[in-house]
C-alpha positions as CSV (number, residue, x, y, z in Angstrom):
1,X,11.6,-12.4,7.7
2,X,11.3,-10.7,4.3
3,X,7.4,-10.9,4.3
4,X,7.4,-9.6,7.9
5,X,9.6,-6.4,7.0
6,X,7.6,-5.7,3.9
7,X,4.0,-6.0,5.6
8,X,5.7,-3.7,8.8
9,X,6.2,-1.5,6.0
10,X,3.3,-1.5,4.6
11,X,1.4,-0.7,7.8
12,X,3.7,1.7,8.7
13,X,3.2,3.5,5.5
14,X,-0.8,3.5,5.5
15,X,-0.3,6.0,9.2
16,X,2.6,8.2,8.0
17,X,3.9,7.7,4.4
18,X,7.7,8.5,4.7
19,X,8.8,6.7,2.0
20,X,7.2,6.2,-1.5
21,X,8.9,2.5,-2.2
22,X,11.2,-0.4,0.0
23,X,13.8,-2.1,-1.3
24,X,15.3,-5.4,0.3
25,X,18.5,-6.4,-1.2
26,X,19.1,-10.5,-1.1
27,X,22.5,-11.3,-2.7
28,X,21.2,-14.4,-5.2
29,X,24.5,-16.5,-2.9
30,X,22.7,-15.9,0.0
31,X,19.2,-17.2,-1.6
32,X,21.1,-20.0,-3.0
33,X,22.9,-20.5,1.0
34,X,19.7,-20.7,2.6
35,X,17.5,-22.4,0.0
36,X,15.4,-19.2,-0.8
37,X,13.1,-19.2,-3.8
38,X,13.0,-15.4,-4.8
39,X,10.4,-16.3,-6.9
40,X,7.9,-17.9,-4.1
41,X,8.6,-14.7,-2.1
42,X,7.7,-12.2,-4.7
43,X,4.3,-14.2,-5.1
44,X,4.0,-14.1,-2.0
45,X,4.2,-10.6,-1.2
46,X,2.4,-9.8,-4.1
47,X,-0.7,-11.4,-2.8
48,X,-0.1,-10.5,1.1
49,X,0.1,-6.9,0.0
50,X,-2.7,-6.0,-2.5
């Protein structure tokens, strides 16, 4: 879901820039809840959105 809201953001911003930065807020219990590495997911997006 997180690499799907960044990448719709993304797009988004390459036809109308109306913001200069996103920011998703995970709650390290949450990551820990549902067995997120925050870690693999900044890699991740990293490489999806060069």
């Amino acid at each position: 879901m997180i690499a799907l809201i960044a990448e719709s953001f993304a797009k988004a911003s390459l036809q109308h820039k109306f913001s200069s930065k996103l920011i998703i807020a995970i709650r390290p219990e949450d990551a820990q809840n549902f067995g997120m590495n925050l870690y693999d997911i900044k890699d991740h997006l990293v490489h999806v959105l060069k």
